[in-house]
N, CA, C, O and CB atoms as a CASP TS submission, in Angstrom:
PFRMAT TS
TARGET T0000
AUTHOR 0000-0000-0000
METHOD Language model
MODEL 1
PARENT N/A
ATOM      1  N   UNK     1       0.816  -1.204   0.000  1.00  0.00           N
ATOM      2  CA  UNK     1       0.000   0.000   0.000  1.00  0.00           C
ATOM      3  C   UNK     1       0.859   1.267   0.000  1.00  0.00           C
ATOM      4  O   UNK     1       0.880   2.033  -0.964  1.00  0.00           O
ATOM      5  CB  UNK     1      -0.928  -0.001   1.205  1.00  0.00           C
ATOM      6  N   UNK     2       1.405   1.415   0.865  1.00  0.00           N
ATOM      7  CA  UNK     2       2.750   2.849   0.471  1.00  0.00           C
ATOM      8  C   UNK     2       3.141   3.153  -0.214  1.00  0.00           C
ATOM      9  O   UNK     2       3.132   4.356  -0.472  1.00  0.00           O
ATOM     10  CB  UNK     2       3.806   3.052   0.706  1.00  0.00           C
ATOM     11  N   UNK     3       3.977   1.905  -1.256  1.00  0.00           N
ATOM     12  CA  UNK     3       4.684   1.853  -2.663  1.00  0.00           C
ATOM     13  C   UNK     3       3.823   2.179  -3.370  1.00  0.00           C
ATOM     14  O   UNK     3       4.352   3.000  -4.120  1.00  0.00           O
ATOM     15  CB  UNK     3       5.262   0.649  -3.189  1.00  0.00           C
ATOM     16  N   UNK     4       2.677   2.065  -3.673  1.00  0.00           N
ATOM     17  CA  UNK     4       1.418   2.571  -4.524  1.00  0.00           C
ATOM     18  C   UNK     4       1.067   4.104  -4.187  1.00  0.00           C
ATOM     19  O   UNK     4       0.874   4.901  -5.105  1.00  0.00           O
ATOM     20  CB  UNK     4       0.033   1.607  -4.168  1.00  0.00           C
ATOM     21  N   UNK     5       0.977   4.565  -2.573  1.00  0.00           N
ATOM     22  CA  UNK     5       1.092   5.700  -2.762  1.00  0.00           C
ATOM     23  C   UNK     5       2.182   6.558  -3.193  1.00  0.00           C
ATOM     24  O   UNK     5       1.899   7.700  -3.555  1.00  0.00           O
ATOM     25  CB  UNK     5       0.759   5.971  -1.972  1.00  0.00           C
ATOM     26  N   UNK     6       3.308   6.193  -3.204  1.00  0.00           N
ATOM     27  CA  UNK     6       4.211   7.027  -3.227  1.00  0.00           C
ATOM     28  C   UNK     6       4.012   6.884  -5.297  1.00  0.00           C
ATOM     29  O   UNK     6       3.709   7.864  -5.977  1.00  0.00           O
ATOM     30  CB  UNK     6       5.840   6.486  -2.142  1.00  0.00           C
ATOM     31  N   UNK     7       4.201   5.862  -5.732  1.00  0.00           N
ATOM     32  CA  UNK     7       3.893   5.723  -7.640  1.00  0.00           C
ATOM     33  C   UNK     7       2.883   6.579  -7.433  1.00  0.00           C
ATOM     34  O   UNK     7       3.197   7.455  -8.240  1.00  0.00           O
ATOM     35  CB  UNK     7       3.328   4.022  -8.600  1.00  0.00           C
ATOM     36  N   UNK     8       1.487   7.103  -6.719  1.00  0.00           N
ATOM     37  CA  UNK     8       0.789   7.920  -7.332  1.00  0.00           C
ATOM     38  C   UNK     8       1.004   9.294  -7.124  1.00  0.00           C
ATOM     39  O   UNK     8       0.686  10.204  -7.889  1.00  0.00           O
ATOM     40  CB  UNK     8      -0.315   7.634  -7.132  1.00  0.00           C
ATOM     41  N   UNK     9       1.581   9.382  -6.007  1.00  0.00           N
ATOM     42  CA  UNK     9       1.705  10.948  -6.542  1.00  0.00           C
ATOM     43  C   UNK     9       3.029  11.131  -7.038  1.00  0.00           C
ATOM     44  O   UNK     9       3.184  12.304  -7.377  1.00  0.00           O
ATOM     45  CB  UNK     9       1.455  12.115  -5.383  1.00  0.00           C
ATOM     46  N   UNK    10       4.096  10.393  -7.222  1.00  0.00           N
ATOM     47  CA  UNK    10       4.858  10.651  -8.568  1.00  0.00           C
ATOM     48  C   UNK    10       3.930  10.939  -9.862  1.00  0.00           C
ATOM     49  O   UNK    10       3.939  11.942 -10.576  1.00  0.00           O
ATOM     50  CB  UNK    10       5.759   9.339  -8.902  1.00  0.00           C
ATOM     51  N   UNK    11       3.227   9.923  -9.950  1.00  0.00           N
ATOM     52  CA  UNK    11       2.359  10.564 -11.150  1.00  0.00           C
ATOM     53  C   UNK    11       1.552  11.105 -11.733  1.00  0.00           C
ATOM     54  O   UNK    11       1.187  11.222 -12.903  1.00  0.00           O
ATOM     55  CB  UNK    11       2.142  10.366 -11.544  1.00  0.00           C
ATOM     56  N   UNK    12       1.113  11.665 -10.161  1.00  0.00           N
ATOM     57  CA  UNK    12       0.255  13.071 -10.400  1.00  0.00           C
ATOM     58  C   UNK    12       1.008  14.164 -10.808  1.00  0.00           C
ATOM     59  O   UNK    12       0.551  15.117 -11.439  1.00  0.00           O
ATOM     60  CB  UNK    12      -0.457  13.588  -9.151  1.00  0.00           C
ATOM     61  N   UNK    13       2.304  14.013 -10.406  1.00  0.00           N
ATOM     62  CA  UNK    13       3.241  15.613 -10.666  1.00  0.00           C
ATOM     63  C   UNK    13       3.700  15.274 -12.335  1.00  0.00           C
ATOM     64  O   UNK    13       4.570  15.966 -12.863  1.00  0.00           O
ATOM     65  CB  UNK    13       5.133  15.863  -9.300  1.00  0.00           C
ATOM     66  N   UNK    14       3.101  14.278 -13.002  1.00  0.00           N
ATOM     67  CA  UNK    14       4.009  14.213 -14.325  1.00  0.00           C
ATOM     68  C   UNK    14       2.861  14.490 -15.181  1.00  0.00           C
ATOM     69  O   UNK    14       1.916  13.946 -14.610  1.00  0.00           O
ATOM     70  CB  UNK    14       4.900  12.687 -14.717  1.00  0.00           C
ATOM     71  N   UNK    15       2.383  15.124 -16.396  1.00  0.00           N
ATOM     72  CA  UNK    15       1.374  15.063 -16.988  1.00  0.00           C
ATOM     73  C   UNK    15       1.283  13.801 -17.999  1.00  0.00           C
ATOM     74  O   UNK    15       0.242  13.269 -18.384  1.00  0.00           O
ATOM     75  CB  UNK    15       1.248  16.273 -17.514  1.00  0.00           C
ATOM     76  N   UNK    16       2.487  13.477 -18.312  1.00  0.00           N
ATOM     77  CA  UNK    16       2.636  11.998 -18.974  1.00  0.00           C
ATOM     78  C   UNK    16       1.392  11.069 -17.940  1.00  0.00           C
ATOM     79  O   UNK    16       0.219  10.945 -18.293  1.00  0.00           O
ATOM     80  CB  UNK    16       4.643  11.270 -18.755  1.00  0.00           C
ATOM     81  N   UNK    17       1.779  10.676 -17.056  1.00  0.00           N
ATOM     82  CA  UNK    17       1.673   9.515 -15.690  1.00  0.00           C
ATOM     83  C   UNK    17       0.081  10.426 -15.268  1.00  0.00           C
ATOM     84  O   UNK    17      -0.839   9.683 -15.609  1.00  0.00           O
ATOM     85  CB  UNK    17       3.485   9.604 -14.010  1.00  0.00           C
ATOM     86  N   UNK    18      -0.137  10.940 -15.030  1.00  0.00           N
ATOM     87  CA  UNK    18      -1.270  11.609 -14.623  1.00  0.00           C
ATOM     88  C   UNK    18      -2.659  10.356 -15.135  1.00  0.00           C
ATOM     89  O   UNK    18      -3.211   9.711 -14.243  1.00  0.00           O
ATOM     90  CB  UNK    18      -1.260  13.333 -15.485  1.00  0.00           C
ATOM     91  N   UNK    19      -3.023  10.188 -16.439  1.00  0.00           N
ATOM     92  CA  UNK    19      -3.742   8.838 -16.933  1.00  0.00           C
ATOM     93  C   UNK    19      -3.826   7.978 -15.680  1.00  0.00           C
ATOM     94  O   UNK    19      -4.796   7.717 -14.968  1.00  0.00           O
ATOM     95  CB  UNK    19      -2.873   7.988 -18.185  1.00  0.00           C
ATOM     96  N   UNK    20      -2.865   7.699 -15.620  1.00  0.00           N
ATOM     97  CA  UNK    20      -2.040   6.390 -14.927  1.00  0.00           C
ATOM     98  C   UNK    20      -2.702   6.506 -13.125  1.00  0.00           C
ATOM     99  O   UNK    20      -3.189   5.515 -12.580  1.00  0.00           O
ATOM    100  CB  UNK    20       0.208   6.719 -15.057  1.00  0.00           C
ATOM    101  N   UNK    21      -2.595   7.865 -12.420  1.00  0.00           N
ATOM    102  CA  UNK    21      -2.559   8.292 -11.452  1.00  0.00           C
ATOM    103  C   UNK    21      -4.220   8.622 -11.143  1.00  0.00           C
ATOM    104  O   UNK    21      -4.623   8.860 -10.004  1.00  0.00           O
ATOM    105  CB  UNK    21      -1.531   9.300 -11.491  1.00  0.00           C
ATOM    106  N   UNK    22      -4.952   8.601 -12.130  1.00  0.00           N
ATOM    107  CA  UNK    22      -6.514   8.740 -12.122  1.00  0.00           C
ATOM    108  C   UNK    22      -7.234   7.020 -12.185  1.00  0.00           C
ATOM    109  O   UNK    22      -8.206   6.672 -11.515  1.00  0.00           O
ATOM    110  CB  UNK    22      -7.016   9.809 -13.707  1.00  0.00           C
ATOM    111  N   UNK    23      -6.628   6.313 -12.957  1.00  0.00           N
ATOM    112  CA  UNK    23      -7.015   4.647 -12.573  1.00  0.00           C
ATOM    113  C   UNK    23      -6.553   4.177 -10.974  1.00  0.00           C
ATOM    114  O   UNK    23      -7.296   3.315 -10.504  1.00  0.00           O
ATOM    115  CB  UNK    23      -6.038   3.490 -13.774  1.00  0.00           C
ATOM    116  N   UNK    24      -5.673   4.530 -10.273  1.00  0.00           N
ATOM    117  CA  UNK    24      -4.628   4.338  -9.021  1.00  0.00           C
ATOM    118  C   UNK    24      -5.473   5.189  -8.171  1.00  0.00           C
ATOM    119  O   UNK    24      -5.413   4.792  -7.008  1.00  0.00           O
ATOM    120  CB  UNK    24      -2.861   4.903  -9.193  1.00  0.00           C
ATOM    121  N   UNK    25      -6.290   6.279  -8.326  1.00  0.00           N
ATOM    122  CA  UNK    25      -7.341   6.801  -7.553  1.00  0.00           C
ATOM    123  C   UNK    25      -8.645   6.701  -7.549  1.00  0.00           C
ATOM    124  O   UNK    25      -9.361   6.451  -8.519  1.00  0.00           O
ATOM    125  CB  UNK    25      -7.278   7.736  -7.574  1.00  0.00           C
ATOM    126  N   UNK    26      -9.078   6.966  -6.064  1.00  0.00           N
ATOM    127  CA  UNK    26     -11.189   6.425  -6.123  1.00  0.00           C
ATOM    128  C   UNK    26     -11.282   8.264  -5.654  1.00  0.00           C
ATOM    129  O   UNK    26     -12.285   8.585  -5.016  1.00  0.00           O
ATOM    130  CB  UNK    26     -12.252   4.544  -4.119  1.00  0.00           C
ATOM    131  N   UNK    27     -10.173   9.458  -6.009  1.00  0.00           N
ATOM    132  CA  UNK    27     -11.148  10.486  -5.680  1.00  0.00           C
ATOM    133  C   UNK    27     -11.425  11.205  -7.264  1.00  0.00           C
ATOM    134  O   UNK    27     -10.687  11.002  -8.228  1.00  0.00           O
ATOM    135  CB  UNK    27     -10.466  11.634  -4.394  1.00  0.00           C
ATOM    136  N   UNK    28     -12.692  12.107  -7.283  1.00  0.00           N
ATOM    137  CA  UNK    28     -13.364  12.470  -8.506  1.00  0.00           C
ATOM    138  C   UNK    28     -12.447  13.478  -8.651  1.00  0.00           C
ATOM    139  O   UNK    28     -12.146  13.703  -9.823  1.00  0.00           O
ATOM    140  CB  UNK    28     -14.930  12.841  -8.533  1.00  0.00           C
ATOM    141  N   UNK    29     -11.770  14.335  -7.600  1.00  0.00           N
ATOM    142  CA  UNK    29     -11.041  15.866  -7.823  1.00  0.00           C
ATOM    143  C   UNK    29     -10.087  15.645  -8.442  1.00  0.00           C
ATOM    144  O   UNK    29      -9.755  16.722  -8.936  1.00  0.00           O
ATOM    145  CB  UNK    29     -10.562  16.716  -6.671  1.00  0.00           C
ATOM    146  N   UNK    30      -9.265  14.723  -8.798  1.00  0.00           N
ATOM    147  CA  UNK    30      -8.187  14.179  -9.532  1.00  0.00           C
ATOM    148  C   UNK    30      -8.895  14.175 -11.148  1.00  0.00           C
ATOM    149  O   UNK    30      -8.636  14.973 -12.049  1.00  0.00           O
ATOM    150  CB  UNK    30      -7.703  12.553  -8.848  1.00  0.00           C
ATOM    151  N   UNK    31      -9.658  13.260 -11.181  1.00  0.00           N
ATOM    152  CA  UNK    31     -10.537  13.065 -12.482  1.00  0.00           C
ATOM    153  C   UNK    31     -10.666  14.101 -12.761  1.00  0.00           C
ATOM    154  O   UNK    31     -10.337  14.305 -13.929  1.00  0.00           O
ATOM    155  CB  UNK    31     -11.783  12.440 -12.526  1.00  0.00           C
ATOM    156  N   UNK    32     -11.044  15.028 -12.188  1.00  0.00           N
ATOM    157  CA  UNK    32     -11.601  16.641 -12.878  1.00  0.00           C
ATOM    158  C   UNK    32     -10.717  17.312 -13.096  1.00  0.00           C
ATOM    159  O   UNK    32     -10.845  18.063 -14.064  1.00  0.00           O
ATOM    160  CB  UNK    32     -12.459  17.621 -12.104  1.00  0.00           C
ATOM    161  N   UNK    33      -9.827  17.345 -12.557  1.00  0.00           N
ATOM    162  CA  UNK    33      -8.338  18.026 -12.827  1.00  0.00           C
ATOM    163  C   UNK    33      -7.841  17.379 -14.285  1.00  0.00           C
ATOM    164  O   UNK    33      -7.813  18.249 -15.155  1.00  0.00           O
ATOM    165  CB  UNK    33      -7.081  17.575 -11.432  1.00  0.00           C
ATOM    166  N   UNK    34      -7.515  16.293 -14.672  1.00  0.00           N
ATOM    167  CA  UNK    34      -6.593  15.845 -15.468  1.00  0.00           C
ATOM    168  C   UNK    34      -7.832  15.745 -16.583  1.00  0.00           C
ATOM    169  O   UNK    34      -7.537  15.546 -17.762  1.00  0.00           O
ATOM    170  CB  UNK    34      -5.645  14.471 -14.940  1.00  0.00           C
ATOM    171  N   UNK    35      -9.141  15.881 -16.204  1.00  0.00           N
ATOM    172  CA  UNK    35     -10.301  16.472 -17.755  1.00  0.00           C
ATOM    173  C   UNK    35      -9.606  17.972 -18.140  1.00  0.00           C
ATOM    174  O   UNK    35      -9.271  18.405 -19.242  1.00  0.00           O
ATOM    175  CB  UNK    35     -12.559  16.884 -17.174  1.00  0.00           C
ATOM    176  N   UNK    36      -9.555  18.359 -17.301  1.00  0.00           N
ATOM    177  CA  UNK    36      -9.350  20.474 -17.326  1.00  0.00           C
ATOM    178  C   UNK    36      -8.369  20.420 -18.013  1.00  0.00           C
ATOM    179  O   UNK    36      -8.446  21.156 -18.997  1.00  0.00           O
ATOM    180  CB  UNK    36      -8.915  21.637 -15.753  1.00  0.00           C
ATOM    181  N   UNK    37      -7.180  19.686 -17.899  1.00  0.00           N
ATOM    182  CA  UNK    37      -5.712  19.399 -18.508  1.00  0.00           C
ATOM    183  C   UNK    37      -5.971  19.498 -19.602  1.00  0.00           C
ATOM    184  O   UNK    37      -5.702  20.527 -20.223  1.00  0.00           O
ATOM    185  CB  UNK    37      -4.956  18.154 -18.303  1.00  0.00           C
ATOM    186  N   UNK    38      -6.459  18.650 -20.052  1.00  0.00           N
ATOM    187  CA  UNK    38      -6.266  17.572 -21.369  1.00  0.00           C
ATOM    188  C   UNK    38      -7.088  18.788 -22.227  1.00  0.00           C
ATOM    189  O   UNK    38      -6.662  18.817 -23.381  1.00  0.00           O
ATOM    190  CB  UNK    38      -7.184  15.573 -21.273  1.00  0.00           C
ATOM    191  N   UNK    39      -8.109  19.762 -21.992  1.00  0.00           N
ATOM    192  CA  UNK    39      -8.551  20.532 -22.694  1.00  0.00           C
ATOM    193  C   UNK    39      -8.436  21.724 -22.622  1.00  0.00           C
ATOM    194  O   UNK    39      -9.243  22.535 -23.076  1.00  0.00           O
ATOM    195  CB  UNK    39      -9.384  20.353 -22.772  1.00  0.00           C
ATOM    196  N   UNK    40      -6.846  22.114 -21.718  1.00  0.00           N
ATOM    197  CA  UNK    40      -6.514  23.393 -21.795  1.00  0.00           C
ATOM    198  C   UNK    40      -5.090  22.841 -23.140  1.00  0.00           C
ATOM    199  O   UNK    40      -4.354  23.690 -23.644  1.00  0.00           O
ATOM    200  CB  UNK    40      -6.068  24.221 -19.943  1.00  0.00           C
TER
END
């Protein structure tokens, strides 16, 4: 469980890994963030 947290927020800070970091999460504020991304 740690090692998983620590891979996710490495890959929240990468916009590559971010994808990656929204399957690895159950919160929606993440999801909504990396929608906003992808269409700025």
């Amino acid at each position: 469980m740690p090692l998983t947290m620590i891979l996710k927020i490495g890959l929240e800070s990468s916009p590559e890994g971010r994808w990656l970091a929204v399957m690895l999460s159950d919160e929606v504020e993440l999801v909504d963030k990396t929608e906003q991304a992808l269409l700025d």
